[in-house]
C-alpha positions in Angstrom: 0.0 0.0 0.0 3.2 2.3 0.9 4.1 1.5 -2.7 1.4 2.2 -4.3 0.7 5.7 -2.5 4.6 6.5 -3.4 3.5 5.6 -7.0 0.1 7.9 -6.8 1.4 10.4 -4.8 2.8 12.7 -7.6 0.0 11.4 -10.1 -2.4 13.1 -8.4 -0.4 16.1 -7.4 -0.3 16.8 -11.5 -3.4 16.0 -11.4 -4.6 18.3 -9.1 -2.1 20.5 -10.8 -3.7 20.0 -13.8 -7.3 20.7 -13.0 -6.0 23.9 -11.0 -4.5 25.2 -14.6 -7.6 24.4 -16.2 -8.8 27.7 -15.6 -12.3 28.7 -15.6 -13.5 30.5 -19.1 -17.1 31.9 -20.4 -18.1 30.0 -23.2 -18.4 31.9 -26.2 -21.4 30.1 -27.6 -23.8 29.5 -24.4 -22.0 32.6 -21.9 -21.8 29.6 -19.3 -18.7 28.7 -16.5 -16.3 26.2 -18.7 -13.2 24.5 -17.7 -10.5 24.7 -20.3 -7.1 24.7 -19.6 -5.6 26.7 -22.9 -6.5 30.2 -23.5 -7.5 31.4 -26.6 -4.3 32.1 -27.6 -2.7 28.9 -27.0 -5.8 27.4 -28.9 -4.9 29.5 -32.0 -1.2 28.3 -31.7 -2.0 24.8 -31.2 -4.2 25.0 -34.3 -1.5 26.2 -36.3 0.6 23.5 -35.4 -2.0 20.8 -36.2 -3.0 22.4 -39.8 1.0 22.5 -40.5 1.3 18.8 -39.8 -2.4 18.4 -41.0 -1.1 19.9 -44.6 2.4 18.0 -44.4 0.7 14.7 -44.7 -1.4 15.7 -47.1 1.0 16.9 -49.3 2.5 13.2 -48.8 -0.3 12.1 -50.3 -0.5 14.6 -53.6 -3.7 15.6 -52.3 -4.4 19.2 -54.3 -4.6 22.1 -51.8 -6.3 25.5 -52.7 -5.6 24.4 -56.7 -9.4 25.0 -58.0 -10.2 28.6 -57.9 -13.6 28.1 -58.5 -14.0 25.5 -55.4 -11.2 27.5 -53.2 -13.8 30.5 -53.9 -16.8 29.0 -52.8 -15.6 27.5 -49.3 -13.8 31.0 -48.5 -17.0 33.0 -49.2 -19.3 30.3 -47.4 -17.0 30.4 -44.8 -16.4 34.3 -44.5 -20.4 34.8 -44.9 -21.2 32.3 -41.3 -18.0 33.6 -39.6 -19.5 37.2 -39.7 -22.7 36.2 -37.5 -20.5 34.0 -35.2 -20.0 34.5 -31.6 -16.4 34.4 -32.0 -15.5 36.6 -35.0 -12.1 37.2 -34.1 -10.4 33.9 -34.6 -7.6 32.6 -37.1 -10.0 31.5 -39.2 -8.6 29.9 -42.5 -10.7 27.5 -44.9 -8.4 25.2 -46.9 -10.1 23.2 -50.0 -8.7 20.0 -50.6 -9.4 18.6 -54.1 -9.7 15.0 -53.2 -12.8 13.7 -54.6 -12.6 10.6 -53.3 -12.5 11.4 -49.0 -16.0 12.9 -48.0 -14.7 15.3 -44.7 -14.8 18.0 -43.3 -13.0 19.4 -39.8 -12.3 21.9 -38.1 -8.8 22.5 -35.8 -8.4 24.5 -32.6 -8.7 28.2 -33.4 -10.3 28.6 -36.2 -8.7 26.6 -39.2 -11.3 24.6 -41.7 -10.5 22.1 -44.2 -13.0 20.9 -46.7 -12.6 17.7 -49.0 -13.7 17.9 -52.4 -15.8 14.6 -51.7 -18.4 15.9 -49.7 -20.0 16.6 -53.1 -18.6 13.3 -54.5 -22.2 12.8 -57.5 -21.7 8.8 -56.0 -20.6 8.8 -52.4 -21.1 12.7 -51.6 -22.8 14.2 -48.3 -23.7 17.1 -50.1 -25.4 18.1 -52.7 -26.4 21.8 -52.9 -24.6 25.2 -51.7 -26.8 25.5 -49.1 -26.1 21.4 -47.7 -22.1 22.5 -47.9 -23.3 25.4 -45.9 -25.0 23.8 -43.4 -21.5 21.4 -43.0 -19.1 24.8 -43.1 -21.0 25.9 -40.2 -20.9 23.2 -38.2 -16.9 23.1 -38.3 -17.8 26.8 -37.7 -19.6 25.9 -34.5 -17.0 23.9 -33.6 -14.5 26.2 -33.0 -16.9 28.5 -31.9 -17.4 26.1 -28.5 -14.3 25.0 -28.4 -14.9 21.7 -28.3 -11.4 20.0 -29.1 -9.5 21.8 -26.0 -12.4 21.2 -23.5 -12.6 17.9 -24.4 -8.6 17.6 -24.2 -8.7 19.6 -20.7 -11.8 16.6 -19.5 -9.8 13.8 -20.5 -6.3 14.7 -18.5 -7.5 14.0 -14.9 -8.8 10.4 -15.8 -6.0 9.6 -18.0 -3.7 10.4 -15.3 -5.0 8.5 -12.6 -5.8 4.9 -14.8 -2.2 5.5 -16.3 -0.8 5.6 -12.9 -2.9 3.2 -11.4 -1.8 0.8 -14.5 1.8 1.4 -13.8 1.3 0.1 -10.1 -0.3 -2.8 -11.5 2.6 -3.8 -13.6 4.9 -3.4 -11.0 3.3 -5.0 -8.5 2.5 -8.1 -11.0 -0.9 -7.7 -10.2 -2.7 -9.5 -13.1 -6.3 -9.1 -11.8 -6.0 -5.2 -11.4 -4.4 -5.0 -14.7 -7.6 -6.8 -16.5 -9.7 -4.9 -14.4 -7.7 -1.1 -15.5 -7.8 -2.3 -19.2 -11.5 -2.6 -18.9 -11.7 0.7 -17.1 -9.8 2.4 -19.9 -11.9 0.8 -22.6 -15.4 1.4 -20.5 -13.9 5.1 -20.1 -13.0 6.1 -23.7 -16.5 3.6 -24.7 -18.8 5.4 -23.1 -17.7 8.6 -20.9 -15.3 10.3 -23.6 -17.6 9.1 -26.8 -20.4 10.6 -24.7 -19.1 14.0 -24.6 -18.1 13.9 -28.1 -21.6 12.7 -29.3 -22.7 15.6 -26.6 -20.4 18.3 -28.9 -21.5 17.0 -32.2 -25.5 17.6 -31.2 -24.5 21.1 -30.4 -22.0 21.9 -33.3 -25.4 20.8 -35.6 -27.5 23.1 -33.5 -25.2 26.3 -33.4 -23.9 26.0 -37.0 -27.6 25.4 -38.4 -28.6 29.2 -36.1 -25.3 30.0 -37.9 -26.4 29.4 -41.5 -29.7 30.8 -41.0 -28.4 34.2 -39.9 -26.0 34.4 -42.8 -28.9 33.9 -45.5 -28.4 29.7 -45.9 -31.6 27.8 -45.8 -31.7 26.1 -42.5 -34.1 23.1 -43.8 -30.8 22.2 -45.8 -28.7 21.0 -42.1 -31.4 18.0 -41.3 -31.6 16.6 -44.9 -27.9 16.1 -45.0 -28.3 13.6 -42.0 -32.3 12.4 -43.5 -29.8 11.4 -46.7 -28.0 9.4 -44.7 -30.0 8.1 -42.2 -31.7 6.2 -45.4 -28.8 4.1 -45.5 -29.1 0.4 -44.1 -27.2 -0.7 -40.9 -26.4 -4.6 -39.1 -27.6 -5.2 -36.2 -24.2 -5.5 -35.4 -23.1 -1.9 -36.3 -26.1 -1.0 -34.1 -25.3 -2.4 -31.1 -21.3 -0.5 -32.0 -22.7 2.7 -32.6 -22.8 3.4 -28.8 -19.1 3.4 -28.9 -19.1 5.9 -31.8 -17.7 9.8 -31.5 -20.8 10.5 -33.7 -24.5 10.4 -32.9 -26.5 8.1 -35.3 -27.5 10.1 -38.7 -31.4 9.5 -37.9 -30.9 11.0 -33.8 -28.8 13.9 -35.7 -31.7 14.8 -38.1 -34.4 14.6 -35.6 -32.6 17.0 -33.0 -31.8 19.4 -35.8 -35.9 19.4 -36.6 -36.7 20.1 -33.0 -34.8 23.5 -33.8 -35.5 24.3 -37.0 -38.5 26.4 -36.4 -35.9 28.8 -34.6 -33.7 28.6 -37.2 -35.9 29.7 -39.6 -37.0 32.9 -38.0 -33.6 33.6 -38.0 -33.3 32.4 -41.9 -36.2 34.8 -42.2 -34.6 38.2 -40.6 -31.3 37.8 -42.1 -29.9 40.9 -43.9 -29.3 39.0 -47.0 -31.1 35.3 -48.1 -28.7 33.9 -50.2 -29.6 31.5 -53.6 -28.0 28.2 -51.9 -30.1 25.9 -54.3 -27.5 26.0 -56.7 -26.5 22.4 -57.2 -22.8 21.5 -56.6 -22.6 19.3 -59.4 -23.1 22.0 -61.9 -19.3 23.7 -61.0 -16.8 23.5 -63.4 -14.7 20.3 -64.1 -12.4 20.1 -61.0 -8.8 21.1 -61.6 -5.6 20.1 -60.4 -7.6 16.7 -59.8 -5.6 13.2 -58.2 -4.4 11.0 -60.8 -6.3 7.4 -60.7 -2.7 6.1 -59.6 -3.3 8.2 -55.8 -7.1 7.6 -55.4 -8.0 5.5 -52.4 -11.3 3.8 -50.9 -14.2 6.6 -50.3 -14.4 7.1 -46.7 -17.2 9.5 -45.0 -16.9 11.8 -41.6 -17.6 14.9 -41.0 -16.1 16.4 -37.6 
C-alpha cells in the first residue's frame, strides 16, 4: 500500500495541478462557466501546429490544396459569410479546399482553421449536394471552433488519463494481473462510453449552433437536417447498431431529428437575415475540378464529418 501511494502520490499532485490550470473560461457560444485549460491564444497556436502537420501529410499524399479557384472561392465566401454572424469573429479563421474527390470530410482544428474535401459533393458517395447542404457542414466546423470543443474535451480527459495511467503502472509493478484486466477494462469502458459521450454531446450542439449560424448568414436552415435524413436512409447490421454506442458520432437518424426540434428557430432567424442567399444551386453543376488526383493516388471513399 506504501508502494502504491509512493507511485500515486505525484500522479495526483499533476493531477490536481492539472485541474487547477484548467482555468475557468465563459463559453463563447452559451455565456456559461467552462473549464479549459488553454487560453484562446494557446488554442490559436496549437491549431497552427496541427494544420501544419495536417497539410504536411497531405502533401505526402499529392492531395491538391487551394488548386481549383472556382472550389477555393466557394468555401472561403461560405465560410467568411457564417464567420460574420459567429460568436467568436475574431479567430484565425482559414478554410483550406482539398481537391480530393474521393475522402468525403470535413474538420475543423483549434482556433479557427477549416478544411473541406472535395468529396463531400462526391455525385456517387457525396454528403452534399447543394450550396446551401455544404453550408449547413461549413458551419458546423464553424460551430466547432466557436465552443471549443477539441480543448475542453482535451482539458476533460487529463485528470482520468492520469489517474488509470498511474494506477496501470502500479499494476505492472506489482504483478498484479487481476487489477491490470480490471484497469484495461476501465480504460476501454472510459473512452466507450464517458469520452464518446461528450463527443456525441459536442456534435449535437455543433449541428444546433452552426444550423442558427447558417440561417443568420442567409443559408436555408431546412438544408442542415436533410444532409443527415440522406444518410439516415442508408441500411445498418444489427451488429453496427449495437457498435454505434461506442461511436464519437451520434447516429444520422438521432442527428436529423434534433436538428428538426430547432429548426423552427432557425428559420425565424433564416427569415430576418440581412441577405437570403440562392443556396439551391446544385454542386454538381461547377466546373470540371482542376488540379484533380491521378487514378494512380485515389484510395477507398471514406465519409466523416467532424
Amino acid at each position: 500500500m506504501k508502494r502504491l501511494q509512493s507511485l500515486l502520490g505525484p500522479i495526483l499532485a499533476a493531477a490536481g495541478l492539472a485541474l487547477a490550470s484548467g482555468c475557468a473560461t465563459v463559453d463563447f457560444v452559451t455565456g456559461q462557466e467552462v473549464q479549459n485549460m488553454y487560453s484562446i491564444d494557446e488554442e490559436i497556436q496549437l491549431g497552427r501546429e496541427f494544420y501544419v502537420e495536417t497539410v504536411k501529410e497531405l502533401k505526402k499524399e499529392k492531395a491538391p490544396i487551394d488548386q481549383d479557384p472556382v472550389r477555393v472561392k466557394l468555401v472561403r465566401e461560405l465560410t467568411d459569410h457564417i464567420v460574420a454572424v459567429a460568436d467568436a469573429t475574431n479567430l484565425d479563421y482559414k478554410a483550406t479546399f482539398v481537391g480530393d474527390p474521393d475522402f468525403v470530410n470535413a474538420y475543423a482544428l483549434p482556433g479557427g482553421n477549416i478544411l473541406i474535401f472535395e468529396g463531400l459533393w462526391n455525385p456517387e458517395e457525396g454528403l452534399v449536394e447543394t450550396v446551401d447542404e455544404l453550408a449547413a457542414v461549413v458551419a458546423h466546423e464553424i460551430a466547432h471552433v466557436n465552443c471549443r470543443h477539441s480543448t475542453e474535451a482535451m482539458t476533460r480527459e487529463m485528470l482520468p488519463n492520469l489517474l488509470l495511467a498511474g494506477a496501470a503502472i502500479w499494476a505492472e509493478i506489482e504483478e498484479e494481473e487481476d487489477a491490470q484486466l480490471i484497469l484495461a477494462g476501465a480504460m476501454i469502458a472510459y473512452e466507450g462510453f464517458i469520452v464518446t459521450k461528450y463527443s456525441r454531446a459536442d456534435e449535437l450542439e455543433a449541428d444546433r449552433v452552426g444550423m442558427l449560424y447558417m440561417a443568420k448568414a442567409g443559408y436555408d436552415p431546412a438544408a442542415a437536417p436533410r444532409v443527415w435524413e440522406r444518410l439516415a436512409g442508408a441500411s445498418d447490421s444489427q451488429l453496427e447498431k449495437v457498435l454505434s454506442i461506442f461511436s464519437t458520432h451520434p447516429r444520422d437518424f438521432k442527428r436529423a431529428k434534433e436538428l428538426r426540434k430547432h429548426l423552427p428557430e432557425a428559420q425565424a432567424l433564416y427569415a430576418a437575415a440581412p441577405v437570403q442567399r440562392d443556396g439551391s444551386k446544385k454542386l454538381a453543376d461547377l466546373p470540371p475540378l482542376q488540379n484533380k488526383k491521378s487514378p494512380a493516388q485515389k484510395s477507398k471513399t471514406k465519409k466523416s464529418v467532424s
